[in-house]
N, C-alpha and C positions, 0 to 999 in steps of 0.2 A: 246514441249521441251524447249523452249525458256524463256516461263515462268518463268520456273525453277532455269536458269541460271541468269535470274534476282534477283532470291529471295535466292540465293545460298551465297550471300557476308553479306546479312543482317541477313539471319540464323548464319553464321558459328561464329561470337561474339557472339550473346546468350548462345548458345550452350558452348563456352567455359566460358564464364562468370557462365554460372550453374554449371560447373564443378568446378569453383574455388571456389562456395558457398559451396560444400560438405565435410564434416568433417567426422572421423568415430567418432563414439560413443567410450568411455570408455570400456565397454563392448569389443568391437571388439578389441580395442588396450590391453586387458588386456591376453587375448591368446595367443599371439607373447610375451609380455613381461613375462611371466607365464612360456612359452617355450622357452621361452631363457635363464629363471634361472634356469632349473631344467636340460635342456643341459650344462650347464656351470659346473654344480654340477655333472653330470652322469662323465662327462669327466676331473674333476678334475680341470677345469680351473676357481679356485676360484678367481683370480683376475677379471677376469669377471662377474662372480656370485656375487664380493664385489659392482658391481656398482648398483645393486638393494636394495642394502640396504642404508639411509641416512648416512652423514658424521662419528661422531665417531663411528657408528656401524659399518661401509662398514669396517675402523681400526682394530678395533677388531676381525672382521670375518676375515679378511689378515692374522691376527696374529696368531690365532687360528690354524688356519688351514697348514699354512706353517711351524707350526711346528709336524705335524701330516704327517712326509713322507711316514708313513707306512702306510697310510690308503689306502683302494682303494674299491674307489665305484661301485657297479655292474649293480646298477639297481634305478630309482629314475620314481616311477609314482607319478602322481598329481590327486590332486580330487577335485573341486573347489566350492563353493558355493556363493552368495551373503548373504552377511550379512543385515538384519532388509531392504533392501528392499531399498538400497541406492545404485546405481550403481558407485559410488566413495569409495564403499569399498568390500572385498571381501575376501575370509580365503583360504587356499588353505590345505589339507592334503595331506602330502607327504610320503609315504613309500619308504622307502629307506634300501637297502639292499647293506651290507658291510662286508668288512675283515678286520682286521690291523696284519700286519705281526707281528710277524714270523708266527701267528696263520695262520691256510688256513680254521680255520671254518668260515662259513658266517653267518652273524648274520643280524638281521633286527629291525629296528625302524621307529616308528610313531611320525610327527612333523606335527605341526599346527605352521601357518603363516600369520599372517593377512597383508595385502596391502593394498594401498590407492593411491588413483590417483590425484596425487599433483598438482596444476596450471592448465591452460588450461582454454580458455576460446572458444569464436563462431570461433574465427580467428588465438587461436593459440594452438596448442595441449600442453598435458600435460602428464607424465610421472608416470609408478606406479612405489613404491618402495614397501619395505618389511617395516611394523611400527615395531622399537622398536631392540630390537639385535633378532641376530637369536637363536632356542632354542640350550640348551647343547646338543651336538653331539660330538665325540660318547661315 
């Protein structure tokens, strides 16, 4: 037992030091950010939904939208792929099913969205956005 306790002070720096080497891949960070935009969207809070898009896009999707009070979204799945085999980019298909008032028919539409995972390097992560404006909806 003793051993152990010897060698218990010189393990426990390694151990956190490899922990501090681990980064996740792109990949894994694009599931969370993928789900956090199409949550933002289901529940109508485009001002959050505007920060996955870059600068004068993220504007225009604020603007768009905020003046679309009558809209309300029911339903938003995602379908995702990699694009050409580059894990720094990626498309997503989104079905989204909607109303705008006064109407109470629901209606539904197809949007493609490609992403891209900006910066990031071994030691510091980096961030996906949406490329380019988001499509016309609705």
């Amino acid at each position: 037992m003793r051993p152990v306790l010897y060698l218990f002070p010189l393990l426990l720096p390694c151990l956190l030091l490899a922990a501090c080497g681990t980064l996740s891949s792109p990949r894994a960070e694009f599931r969370e950010a993928e789900q956090g935009f199409v949550r933002s969207l289901r529940w109508g809070d485009y001002q959050q939904a505007s920060h996955f898009l870059e600068g004068p896009y993220a504007e225009r999707f604020r603007e768009r939208f905020a003046s679309l009070e009558d809209l309300r979204i029911t339903g938003v799945q995602a379908d995702s792929q990699a694009t050409g085999g580059d894990p720094r980019r990626m498309e997503t298909r989104l079905a989204i099913d909607y109303y705008q008032l006064p109407s109470l028919t629901l209606q539904g539409r197809r949007l493609s969205v490609k992403w891209l995972y900006q910066g990031g390097d071994r030691w510091h992560p980096g961030q996906w956005r949406l490329v380019g404006p988001f499509p016309s909806f609705p």
